[in-house]
Structure formats: C-alpha cells, structure tokens
C-alpha positions as CSV (number, residue, x, y, z in Angstrom):
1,X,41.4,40.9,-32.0
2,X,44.7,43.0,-32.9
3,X,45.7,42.5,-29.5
4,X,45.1,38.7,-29.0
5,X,47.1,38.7,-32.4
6,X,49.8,41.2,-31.6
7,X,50.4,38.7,-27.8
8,X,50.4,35.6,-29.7
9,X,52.9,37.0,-32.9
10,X,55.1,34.4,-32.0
11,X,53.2,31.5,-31.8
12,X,51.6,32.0,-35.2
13,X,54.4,32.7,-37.2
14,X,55.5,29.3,-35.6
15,X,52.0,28.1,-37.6
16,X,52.9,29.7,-40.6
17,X,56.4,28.0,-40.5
18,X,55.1,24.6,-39.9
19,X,51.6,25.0,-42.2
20,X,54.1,26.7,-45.0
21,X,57.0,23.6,-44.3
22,X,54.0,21.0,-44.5
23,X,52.5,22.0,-47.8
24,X,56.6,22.3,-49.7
25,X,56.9,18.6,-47.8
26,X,53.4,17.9,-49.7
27,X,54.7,19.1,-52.6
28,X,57.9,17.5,-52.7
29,X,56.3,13.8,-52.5
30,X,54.8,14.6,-55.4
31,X,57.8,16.1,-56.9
32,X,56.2,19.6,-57.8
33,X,58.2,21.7,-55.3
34,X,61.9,23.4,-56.1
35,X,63.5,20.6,-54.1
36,X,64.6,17.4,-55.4
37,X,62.6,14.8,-54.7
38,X,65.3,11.5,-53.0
39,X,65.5,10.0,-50.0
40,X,67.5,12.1,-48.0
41,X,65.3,15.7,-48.7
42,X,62.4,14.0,-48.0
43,X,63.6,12.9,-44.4
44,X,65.1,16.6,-43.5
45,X,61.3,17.7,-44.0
46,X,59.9,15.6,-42.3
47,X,61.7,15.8,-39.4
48,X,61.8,19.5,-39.9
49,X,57.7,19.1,-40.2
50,X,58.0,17.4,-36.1
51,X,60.2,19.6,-35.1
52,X,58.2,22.7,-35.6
53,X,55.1,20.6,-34.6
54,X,56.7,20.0,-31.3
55,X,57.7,23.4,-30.9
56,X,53.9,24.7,-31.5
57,X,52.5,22.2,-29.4
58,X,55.1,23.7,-26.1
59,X,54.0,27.1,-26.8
60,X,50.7,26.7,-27.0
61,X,50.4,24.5,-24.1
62,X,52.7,27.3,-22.0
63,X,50.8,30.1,-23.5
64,X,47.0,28.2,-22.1
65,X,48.8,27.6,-19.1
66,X,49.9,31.0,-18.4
67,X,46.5,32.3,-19.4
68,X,44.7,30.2,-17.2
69,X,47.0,31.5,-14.4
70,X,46.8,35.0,-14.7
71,X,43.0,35.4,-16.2
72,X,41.3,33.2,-13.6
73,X,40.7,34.3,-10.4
74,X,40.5,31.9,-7.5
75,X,36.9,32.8,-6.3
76,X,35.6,32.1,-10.1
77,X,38.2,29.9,-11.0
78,X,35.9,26.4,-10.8
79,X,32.9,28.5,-12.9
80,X,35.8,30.0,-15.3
81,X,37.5,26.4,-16.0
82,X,34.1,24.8,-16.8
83,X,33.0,27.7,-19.3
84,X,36.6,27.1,-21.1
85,X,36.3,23.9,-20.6
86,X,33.0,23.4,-22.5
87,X,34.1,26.5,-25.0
88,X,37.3,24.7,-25.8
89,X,35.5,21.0,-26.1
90,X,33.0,22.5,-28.2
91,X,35.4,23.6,-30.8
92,X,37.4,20.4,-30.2
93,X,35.2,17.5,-30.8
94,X,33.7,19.1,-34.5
95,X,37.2,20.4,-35.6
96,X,38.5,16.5,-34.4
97,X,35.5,14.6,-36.4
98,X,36.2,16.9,-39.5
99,X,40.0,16.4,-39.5
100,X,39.3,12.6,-38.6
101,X,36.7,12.5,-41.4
102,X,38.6,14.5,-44.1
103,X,41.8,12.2,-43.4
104,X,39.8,9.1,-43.7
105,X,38.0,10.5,-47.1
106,X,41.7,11.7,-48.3
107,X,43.1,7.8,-47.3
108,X,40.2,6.2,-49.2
109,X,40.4,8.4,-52.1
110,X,44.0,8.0,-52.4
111,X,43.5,4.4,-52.5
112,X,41.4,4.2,-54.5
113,X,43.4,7.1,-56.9
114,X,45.8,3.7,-56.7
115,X,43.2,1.0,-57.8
116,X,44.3,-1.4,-60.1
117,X,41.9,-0.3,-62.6
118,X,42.7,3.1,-62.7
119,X,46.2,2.5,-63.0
120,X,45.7,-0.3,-66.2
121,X,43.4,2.8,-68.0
122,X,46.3,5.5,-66.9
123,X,49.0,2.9,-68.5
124,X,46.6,2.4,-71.8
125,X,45.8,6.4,-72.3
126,X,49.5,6.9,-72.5
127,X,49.7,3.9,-74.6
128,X,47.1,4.7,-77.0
129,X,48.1,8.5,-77.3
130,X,52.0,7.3,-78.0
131,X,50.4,4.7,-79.9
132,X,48.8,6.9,-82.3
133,X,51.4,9.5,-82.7
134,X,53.8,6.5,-84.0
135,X,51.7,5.6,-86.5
136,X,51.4,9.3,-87.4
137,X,54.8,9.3,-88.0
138,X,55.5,6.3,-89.5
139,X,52.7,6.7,-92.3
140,X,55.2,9.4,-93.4
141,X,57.4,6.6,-94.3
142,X,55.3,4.9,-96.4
143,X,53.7,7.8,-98.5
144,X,57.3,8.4,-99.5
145,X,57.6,5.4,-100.7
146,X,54.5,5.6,-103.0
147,X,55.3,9.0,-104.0
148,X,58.6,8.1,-105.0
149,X,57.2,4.7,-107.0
150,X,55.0,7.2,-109.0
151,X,57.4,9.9,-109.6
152,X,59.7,7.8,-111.1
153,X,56.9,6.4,-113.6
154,X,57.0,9.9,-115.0
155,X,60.6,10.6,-114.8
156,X,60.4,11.0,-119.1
157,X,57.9,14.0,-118.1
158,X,60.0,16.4,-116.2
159,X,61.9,17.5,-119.3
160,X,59.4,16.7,-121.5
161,X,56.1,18.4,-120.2
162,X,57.6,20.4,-117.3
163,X,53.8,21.9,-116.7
164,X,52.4,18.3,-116.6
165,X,54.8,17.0,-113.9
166,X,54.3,20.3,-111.8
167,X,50.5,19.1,-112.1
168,X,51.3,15.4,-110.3
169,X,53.8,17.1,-108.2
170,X,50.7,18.9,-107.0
171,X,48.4,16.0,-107.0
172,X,50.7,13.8,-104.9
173,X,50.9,16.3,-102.1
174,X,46.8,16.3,-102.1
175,X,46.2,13.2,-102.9
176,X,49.1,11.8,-100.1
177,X,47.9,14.3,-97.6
178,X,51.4,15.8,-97.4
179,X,52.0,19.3,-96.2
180,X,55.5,19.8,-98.2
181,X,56.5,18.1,-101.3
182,X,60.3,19.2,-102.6
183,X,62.6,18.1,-105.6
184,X,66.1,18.9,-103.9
185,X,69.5,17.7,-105.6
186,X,72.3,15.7,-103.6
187,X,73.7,19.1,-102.2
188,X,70.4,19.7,-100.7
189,X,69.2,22.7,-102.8
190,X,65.8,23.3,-103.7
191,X,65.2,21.8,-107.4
192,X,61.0,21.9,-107.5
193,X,58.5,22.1,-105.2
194,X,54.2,21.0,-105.2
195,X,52.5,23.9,-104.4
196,X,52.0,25.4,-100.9
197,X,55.4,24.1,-100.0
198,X,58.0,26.4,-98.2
199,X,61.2,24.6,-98.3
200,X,63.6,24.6,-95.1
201,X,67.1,23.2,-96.0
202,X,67.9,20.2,-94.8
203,X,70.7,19.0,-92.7
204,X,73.7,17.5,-94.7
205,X,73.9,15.2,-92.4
206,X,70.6,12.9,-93.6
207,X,71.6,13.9,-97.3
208,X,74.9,11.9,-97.1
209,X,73.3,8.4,-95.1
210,X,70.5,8.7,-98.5
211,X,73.0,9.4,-101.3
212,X,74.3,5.9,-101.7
213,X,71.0,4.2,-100.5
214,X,67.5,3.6,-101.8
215,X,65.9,3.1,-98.3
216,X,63.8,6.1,-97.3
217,X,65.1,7.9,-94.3
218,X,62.7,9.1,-91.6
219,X,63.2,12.4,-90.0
220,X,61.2,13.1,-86.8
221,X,61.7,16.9,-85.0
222,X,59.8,16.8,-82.2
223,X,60.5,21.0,-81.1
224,X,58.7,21.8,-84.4
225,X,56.1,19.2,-84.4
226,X,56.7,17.7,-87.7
227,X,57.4,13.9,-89.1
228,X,60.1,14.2,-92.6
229,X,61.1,11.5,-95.1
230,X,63.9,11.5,-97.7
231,X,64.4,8.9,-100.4
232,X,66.5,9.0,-103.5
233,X,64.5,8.7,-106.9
234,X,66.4,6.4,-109.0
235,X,65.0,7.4,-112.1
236,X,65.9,10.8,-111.7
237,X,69.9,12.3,-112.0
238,X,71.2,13.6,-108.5
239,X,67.7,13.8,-107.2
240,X,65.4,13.7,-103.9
241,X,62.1,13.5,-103.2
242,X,61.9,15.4,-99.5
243,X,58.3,15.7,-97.8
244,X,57.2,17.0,-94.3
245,X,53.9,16.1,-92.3
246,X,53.0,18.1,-89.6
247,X,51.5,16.8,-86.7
248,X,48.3,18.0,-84.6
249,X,49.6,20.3,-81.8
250,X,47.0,19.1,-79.5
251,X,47.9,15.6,-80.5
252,X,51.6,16.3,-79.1
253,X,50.4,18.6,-76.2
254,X,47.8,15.1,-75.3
255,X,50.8,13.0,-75.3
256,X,53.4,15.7,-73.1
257,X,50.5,15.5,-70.9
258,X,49.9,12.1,-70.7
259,X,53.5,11.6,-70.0
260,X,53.5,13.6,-67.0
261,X,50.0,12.8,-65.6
262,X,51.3,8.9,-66.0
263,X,55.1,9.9,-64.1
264,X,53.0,12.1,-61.6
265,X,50.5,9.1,-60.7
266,X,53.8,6.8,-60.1
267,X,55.6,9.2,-58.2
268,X,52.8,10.0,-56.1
269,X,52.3,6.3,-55.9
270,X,55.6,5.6,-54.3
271,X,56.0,8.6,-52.1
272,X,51.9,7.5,-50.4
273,X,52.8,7.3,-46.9
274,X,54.8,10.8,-46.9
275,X,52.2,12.3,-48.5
276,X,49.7,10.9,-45.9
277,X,51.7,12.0,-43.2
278,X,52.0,15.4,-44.5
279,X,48.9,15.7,-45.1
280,X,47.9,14.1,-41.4
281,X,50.8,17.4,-40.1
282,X,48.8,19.7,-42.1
283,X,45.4,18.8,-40.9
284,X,46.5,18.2,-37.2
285,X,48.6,21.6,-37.0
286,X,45.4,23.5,-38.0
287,X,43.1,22.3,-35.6
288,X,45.5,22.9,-33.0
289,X,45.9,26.3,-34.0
290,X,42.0,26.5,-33.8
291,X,41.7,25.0,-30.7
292,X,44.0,27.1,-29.0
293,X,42.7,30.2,-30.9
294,X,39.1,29.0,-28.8
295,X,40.8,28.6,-25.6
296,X,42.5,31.8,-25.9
297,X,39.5,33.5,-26.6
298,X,37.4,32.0,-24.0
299,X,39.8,32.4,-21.9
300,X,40.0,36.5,-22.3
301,X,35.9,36.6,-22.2
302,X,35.2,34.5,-19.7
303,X,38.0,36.6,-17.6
304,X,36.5,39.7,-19.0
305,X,32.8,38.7,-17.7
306,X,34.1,36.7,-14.6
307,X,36.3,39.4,-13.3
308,X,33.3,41.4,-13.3
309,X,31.4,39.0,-11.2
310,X,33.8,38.2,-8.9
311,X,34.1,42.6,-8.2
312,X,30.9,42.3,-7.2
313,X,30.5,39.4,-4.7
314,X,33.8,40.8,-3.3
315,X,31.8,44.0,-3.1
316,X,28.2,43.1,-1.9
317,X,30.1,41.0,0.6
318,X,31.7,44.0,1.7
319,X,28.7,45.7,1.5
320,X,26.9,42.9,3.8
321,X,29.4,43.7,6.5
322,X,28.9,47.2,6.8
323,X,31.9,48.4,4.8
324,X,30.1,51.0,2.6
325,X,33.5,52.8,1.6
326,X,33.6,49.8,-1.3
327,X,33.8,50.2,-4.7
328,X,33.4,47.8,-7.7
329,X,36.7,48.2,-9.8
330,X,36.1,50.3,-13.3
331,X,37.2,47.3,-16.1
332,X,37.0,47.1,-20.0
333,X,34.2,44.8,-20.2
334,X,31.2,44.4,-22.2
335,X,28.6,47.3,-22.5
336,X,26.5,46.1,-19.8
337,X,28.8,44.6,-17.1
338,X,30.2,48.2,-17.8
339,X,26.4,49.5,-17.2
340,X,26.4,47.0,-14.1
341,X,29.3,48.2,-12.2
342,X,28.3,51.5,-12.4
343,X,24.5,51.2,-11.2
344,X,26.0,49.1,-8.5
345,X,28.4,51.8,-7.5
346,X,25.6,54.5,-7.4
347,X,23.3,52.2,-5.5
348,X,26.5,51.6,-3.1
349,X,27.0,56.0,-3.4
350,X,23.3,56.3,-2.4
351,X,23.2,53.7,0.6
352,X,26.2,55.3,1.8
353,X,24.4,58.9,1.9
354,X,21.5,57.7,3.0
355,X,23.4,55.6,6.1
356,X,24.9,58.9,6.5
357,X,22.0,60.9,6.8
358,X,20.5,58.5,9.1
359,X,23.3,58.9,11.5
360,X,23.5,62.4,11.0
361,X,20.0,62.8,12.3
362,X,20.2,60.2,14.9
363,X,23.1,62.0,16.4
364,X,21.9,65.8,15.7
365,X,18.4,64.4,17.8
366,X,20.6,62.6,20.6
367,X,22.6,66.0,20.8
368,X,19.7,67.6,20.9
369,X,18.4,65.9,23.8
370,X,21.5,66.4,25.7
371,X,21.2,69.4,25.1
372,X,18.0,69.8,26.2
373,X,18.5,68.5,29.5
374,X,22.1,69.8,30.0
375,X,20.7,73.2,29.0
376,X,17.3,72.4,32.0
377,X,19.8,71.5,34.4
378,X,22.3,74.3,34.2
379,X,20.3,76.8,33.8
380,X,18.2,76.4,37.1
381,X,20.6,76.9,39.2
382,X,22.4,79.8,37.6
383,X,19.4,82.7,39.0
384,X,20.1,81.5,42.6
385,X,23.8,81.8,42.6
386,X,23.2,85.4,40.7
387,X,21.2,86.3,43.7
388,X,23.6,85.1,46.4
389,X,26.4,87.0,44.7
390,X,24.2,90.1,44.6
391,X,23.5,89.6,48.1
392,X,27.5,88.6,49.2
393,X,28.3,92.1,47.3
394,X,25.5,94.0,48.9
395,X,25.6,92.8,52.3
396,X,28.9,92.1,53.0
397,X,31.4,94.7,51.0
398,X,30.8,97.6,53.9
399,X,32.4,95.2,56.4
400,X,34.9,94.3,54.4
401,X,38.4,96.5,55.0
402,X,39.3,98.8,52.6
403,X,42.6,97.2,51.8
404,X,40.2,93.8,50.8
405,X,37.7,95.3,49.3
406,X,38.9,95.8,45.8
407,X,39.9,91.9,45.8
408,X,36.8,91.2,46.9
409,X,35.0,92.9,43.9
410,X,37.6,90.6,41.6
411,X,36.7,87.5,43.3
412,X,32.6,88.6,42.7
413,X,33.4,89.8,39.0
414,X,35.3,86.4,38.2
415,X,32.4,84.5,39.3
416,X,29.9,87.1,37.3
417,X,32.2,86.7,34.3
418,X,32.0,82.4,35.0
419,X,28.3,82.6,35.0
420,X,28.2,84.1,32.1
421,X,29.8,81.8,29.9
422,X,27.6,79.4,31.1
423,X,24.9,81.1,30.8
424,X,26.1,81.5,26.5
425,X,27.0,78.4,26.8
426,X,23.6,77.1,28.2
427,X,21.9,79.4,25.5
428,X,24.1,77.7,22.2
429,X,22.8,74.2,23.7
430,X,18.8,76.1,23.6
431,X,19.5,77.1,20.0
432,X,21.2,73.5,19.1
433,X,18.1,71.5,20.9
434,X,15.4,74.2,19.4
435,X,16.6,74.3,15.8
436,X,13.3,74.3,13.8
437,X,12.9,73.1,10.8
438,X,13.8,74.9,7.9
439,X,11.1,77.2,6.3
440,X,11.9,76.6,2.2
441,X,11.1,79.6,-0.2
442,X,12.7,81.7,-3.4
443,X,16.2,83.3,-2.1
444,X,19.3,84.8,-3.8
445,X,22.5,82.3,-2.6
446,X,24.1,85.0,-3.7
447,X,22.6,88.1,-1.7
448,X,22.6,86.0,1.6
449,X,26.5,85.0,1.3
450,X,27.2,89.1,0.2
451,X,25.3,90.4,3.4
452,X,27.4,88.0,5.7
453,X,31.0,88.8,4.1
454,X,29.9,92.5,4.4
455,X,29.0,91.5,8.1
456,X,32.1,89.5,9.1
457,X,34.1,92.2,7.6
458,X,33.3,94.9,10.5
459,X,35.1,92.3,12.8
460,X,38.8,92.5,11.1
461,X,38.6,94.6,8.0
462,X,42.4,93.5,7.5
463,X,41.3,90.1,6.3
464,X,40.3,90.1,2.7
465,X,37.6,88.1,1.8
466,X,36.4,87.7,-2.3
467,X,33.4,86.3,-3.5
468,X,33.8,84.4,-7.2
469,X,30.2,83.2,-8.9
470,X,31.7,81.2,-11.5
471,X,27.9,80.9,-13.3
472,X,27.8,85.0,-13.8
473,X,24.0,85.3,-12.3
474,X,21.8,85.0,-9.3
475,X,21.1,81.7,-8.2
476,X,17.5,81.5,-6.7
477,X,17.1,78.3,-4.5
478,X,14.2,77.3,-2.2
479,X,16.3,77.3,1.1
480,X,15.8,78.6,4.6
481,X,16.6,82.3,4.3
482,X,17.6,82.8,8.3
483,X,19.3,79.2,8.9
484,X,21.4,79.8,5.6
485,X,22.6,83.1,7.4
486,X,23.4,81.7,10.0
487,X,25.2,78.9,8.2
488,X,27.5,81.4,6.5
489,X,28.1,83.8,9.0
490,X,29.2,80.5,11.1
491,X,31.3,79.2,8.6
492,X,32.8,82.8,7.7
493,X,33.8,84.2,10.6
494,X,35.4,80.4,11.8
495,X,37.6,81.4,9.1
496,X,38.5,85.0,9.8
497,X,38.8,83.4,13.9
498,X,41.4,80.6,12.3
499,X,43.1,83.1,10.5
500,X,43.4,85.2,13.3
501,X,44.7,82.7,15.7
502,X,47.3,82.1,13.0
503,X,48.7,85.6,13.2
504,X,49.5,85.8,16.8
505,X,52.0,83.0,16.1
506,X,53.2,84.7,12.7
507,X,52.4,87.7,11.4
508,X,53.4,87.6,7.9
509,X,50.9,85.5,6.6
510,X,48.6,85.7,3.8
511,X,45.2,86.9,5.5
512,X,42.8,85.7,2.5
513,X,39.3,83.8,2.5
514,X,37.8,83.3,-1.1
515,X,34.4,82.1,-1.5
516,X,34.1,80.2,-4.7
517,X,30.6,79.2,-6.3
518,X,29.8,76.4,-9.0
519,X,27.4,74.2,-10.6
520,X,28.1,70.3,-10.6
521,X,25.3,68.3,-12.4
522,X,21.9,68.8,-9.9
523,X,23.9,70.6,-7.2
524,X,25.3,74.2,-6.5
525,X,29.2,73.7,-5.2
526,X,30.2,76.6,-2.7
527,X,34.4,76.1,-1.4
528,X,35.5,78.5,1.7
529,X,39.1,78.4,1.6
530,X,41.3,80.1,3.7
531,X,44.7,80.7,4.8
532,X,44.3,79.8,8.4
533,X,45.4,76.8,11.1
534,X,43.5,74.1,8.8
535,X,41.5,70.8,10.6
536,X,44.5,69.7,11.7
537,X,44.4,66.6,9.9
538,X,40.3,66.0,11.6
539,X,38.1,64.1,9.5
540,X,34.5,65.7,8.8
541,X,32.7,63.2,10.8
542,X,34.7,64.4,14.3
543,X,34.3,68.1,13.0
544,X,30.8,68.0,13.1
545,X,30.6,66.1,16.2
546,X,29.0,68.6,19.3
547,X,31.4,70.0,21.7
548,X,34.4,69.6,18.6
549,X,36.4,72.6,18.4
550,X,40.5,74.0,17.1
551,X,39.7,77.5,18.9
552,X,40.8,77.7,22.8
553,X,37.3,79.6,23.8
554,X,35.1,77.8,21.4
555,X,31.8,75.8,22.4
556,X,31.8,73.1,19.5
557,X,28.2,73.8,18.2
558,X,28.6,75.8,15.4
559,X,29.9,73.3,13.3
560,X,26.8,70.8,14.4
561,X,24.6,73.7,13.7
562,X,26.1,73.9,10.4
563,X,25.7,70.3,9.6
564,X,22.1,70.1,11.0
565,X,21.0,73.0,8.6
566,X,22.8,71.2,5.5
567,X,21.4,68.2,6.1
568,X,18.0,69.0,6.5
569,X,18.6,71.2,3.2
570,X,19.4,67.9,2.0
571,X,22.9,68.9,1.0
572,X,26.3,67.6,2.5
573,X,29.4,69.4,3.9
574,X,32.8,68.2,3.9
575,X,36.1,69.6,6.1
576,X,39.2,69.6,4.3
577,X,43.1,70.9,4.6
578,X,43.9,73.0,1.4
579,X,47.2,74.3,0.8
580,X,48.3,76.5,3.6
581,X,44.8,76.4,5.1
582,X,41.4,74.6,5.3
583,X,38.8,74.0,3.1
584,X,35.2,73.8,3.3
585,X,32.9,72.2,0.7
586,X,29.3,72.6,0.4
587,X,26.8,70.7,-2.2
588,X,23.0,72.0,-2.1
589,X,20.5,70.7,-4.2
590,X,19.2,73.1,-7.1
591,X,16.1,73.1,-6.7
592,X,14.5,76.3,-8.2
C-alpha cells in the first residue's frame, strides 16, 4: 500500500488540492471562509475548482492507461480486462448511486432549508428575540419616569428625615426592579445612592442634553449589556435621578445569534447554486479518486495473479513440446501462487531427471549391446591371426636373409603390439556390456576415495593430490564397494593423465588435484578439480557418450562406465571447466 501511495504521490496531492479548494469554495458561499465573499472571488474558485478537476481527471485517465499497458500481458490480457473491468464496475455503480443519492438528499434538503415557512419562522425568531430586548430597554424609560414622579413627592424628606428617604431610595430600586439607583448633581458626581448600587460616572456628554430638559434620556451600552436612564428631578436643586438595568446575557447572546443564523440563512440562500456545485465537485472528485484507487488496485492484483498464470501456460507449453530446460519465473505474488511456481518447478526438476535417467539407461543398454556384439565380432578373429603370425615368425624367419631379418621381427612385433590394443580394447567393451548391477552395503566414502588417491599416486608422485571432508567424519553410505573404486580410480587418474598431457606443452604449471567433500540437503557433494587441459568447452551429455575421449590413446569408456555406475547409484555427474582446469561434480544419495 506504501508503494501504490508512494507511485501515485502526485496524483493525490492533486486530490487534496482540488478536495481542499472545494470545501474553502464551500465555505466561501456561505461566507465562513477568510475570503470575501463577491462576485469576482467566487468565480476565481470556481474556475480554479474545474481546473484542478480537469487536471485529476488527465492524470488519472494516463495513469489507468499506462497501468493497463504495462501490467497486462497479451496472453491474459482479455481475462485481466474483464476482472478489472468488473472490479472497477463494482466499485463504480455503488460509489455513483451514493454520490447520485446524497446529492439528490443535499438538493431536496436545501430546498426545503429554503421553504417559505421556514424562512417566515427564521424572520419571526429574530423578530421576537429583537422584539423583546426593545421592550427590555425601553421599560427603563418608563420606571424612570415613576421613580422620578415619587421622588419628587418626598423632596421635603431629604433634609428632613435623611434615613427615611435612604429607606424609599431603597424601596424604589426593589420595588422598580432596578439594578442601580444614584442621586448625582449636574457635574455628574455621586450625591446618594439605594443600596447595592456601584456608581460608574457618567459621560458629560448625556449630563449636558438633560440639564436644561425634563425629558428622560435613555442610555443603551450594548458592550456591557446594560439599558440607563437620566432625568432631572425638578423638585430637587442641581439634581439627577441616574438608574441602570442590566440585561440577560443569554437574552443578548439569543439575539447575536439570531442575527447571524438569520444573515447566514440569506447568504446561503443567494449563493444556492455555488454551493450545489461545490458540493456536486466535492462529491464527484471523491468517487473518482475511489474509482481509480479500485482500478489501480485491481489492476496490480490481477497482474500479480495473472502474471503468474500466464508463466505457467508459457511453461507447460514448453513443457508439452519437449523443452524441459523451462522454468516458471520467481515473482512477488501471493503465498500460494508463490507455493505454485515452486511445486511446478520441482515437478519440471524431477521430469527432467527422470527423462534423463531414462535416456541414460536407454543409451548405457544400446552401448552395451554394441558392445556386446563389436566385442563377439572382434574378438573371433584375433586367435587366428595370433596363430598365423606365430607361424610367419616360426616358419619363415630362417629363410629370411640376415640383413631382413631384424625388419622382419618389427613388421611381426607392430602387428603383435596392434593386436593387442584390440584385444584391450575388445576387453573395455566386455567390461562396459557386463557391468553388473551394483551390490549395495555399509562403506566408508571416505576409506574407498583414500585407497585410490594412495593408488593413483604410485603413477606420478609429482602431482599432489588433497583430500578435504568438509563434514569432519566418516560417511557410511550403502553403495557398491568395487564399482565405486573403480569410479574413483577412473575419475582420479583422468585427472593426473589431463594434467600430464598439460605439462609436455608447459612445464611450469601448477600440478594440483583436490578432492572436496560436502553435504547438500539429502545428497553427499564430491568436486574433483584439477589443473589440467579442462573439457574443452564439452558438455556432460557428449562426455559421457561411449567412444568420447580429450586423451590421444584413450578408448572413451571410462567416462560411460562412470556414468553407468552413478546412475544406477542413483546419483548424477556433471563435467565442468573450473578455472585453469576441469571440474567434476558428483551428488550421491545419503542413504545410511
């Protein structure tokens, strides 16, 4: 999911432009973002709000496009498209019947958030909250007024009975429900007050338009909540009666409210179809986002699994026409396409083997009957040329002159020394056509490879050859205990006999064979590598064939021997160059 995120970084902050843009569009039409709401913001955004649109639209419509041309490969690509298809249409029709759905519910709620009934009891709730604040602040007017008639009823008392007028100065303020009752003179200093009452000065300003009139004045301050009056008392010398109301808090906070809900629901009124269309961006921009989030996804796992599928008809095709050198691609893919590519390679591994060990033995047994016969066919005729030779030496030498007779002997030894290459010859095709099969009991790999270094040895002593058991102890495996000697001894002295032949042409040479055991999984691993003339670039399958040889005087059996005895160990051999020298790889079962 990082990934997919990290390839399409672009593309979504593209989305979070145009989302982010959409929502401060949104906001302007109802004139609660930082820009001003007027004509000429409001088209900016929303031709900023298409712009972006467009632009998502082209690179997601390049990006599916793209996807659909690298991910999809030909062979699957009708398969692939129809399980996108049907991914991507799955996610499409829901997301489109939502977004069509919420839009429609959003358009009718809007509408009717614009009934005519709803507006008329908007208009009266602001009407009725401003409605009674207004009369809040007007009664102030008219307590003053009958404060002010009974105050100056007892104007005689305030020298008089100065405790007695403090007493109705007090039962004005309860009895009018006034907060603050003062006494101030014309300069607007504090004369009396009723009890309870903190006096604030007042402004000079509403002192001098009372002074010279009898009218009350009202005094409304808003930022502290409160409703005032001042009136002169015209029974009283330079006097004024001063009182403050104050109003409910949550009274004003209702009608602040009120105010803005009522210039909210006009202003959303008159910007409807921009907020509809906003809206419309929003909605539309985020199912397209989804739907391409789907296709991109389906995309990647229907590659992921088709990909998969696609290796393996390529390969069983393959496989159907005889090409068992095929193998299914490794991929990141789920657990068990993982799981099926690699069973199918092993069965592929195994049907290769097997094909291989089928030819193997259908060649070593068509060998072997050539040999048989070439071996019958040869050898008959060999004991009657012995004979006449015995006889040409024995009857005719005396009459031979003694200048001749010493060639003569040459020419008989040549054809002695002829006849008995054959007759080895004829003898390695016996021992290829009569190889039994092997006898399997408890030997030490280790022992039988030791007693045929020790024995090669004696033949060029100047050729050092090491033996390295990388698993520190005997290994006891059921095997043939005469055909393995004679698989080493074979392999050995081919070695020391390559190394040899690469001397005579330079002398300077390193003269090494090392022997090299290990374990891999159920199979002991045995390398021969030497510093001699190498395979000369010869595959395994021609250095096994019969009558295959590098050396000038060699038959071309040994190695077929060799093979024959691995195989029917059920083990394998392979024929490599190494470095300055050849290679030979053995893997034998370890069986105890």
């Amino acid at each position: 999911m990082f990934a997919l995120l990290k390839r399409n970084l672009f593309i979504i902050v593209i989305f979070i432009l145009t989302i982010s843009l959409a929502f401060l569009t949104f906001l302007t039409f109802i004139n609660k973002s930082f820009i001003r709401l007027n004509d000429e913001n409001l088209e900016i955004l929303l031709i900023s709000n298409i712009f972006l649109v467009l632009i998502f639209f082209i690179l997601i419509f390049v990006d599916i496009k793209n996807s659909i041309k690298n991910n999809i490969n030909v062979r699957g690509s009708v398969a692939n498209r129809k399980y996108i298809v049907s991914f991507a249409l799955f996610t499409l029709i829901p997301s489109l019947l939502i977004s069509i759905f919420s839009l429609f519910i959003f358009s009718f709620a809007l509408d009717k958030y614009f009934d005519k009934k709803i507006t008329t009891a908007v208009n009266n709730s602001y009407e009725i909250a401003k409605n009674y604040l207004d009369e809040k602040r007007n009664k102030i007017e008219s307590e003053i007024v009958l404060i002010a008639f009974d105050l100056n009823k007892y104007s005689d008392l305030y020298n008089s009975n100065p405790e007695r007028f403090q007493l109705i100065l007090n039962t004005q303020r309860y009895l009018r429900d006034i907060d603050q009752l003062h006494l101030i003179d014309g300069g607007g200093r504090l004369i009396q007050s009723a009890v309870n009452s903190v006096y604030k000065q007042i402004e000079d300003r509403a002192m001098q338009m009372v002074k010279n009139d009898d009218r009350p004045l009202k005094i409304i301050n808003t930022f502290e909540n409160k409703s005032a009056a001042l009136v002169r008392l015209s029974n009283f010398d330079n006097t004024f009666l001063y009182v403050v109301k104050f109003i409910d808090k949550n009274i004003s906070n209702y009608l602040i409210k009120s105010e803005e809900a009522v210039n909210f629901y006009y202003t959303v009124e008159n910007q409807n179809l921009g907020i509809r269309i906003s809206f419309a961006i929003i909605y539309v921009t985020l199912v397209t986002l989804l739907l391409f989030l789907s296709i991109t996804i389906a995309i990647r796992f229907s590659s992921r699994f088709f990909i998969s599928i696609n290796n393996l008809i390529t390969a069983s095709e393959n496989i159907g026409k005889g090409n068992l050198d095929t193998k299914v691609p490794d991929l990141r893919a789920d657990i068990e396409m993982e799981r099926l590519n690699k069973n199918f390679n092993s069965m592929i591994e195994r049907l290769k083997n097997q094909q291989e060990k089928l030819l193997t033995n259908e060649r070593h047994e068509a060998w072997e009957n050539v040999a048989r016969k070439l071996a019958h066919e040869i050898k008959n005729p060999l004991t009657p040329i012995q004979l006449t030779i015995d006889n040409l030496k024995t009857k005719y030498l005396p009459s031979v002159e003694n200048e001749k007779q010493e060639k003569y002997l040459n020419n008989l030894k040549t054809i002695l020394k002829q006849i008995k290459q054959i007759e080895n010859l004829v003898n390695e095709f016996s021992d290829f056509a009569r190889m039994p099969k092997p006898l399997f009991k408890q030997n030490n790999l280790n022992l039988v490879i030791k007693d045929n270094i020790n024995l090669v040895n004696k033949f060029d002593s100047s050729i050092k050859i090491r033996l390295v058991n990388h698993l520190s102890k005997d290994i006891i495996l059921k095997f043939d205990n005469e055909q393995f000697n004679r698989l080493f001894f074979n392999l050995i002295k081919n070695s020391l006999e390559s190394i040899q032949e690469k001397t005579e042409k330079d002398s300077k040479i390193v003269k090494n064979i090392d022997i090299e055991i290990r374990q891999r999984r159920d199979y002991i691993n045995v390398n021969i590598l030497d510093t001699g003339t190498g395979f000369k670039n010869k595959k395994t399958k021609d250095i096994i064939k019969p009558y295959f040889t590098t050396k000038e005087k060699g038959t071309g059996l040994g190695l077929s021997i060799v093979d024959k005895i691995i195989s029917d160990h059920g083990g394998s051999i392979k024929f490599l160059n190494h470095k300055n020298g050849a290679k030979i790889q053995i893997l034998i079962p370890y069986k105890k």
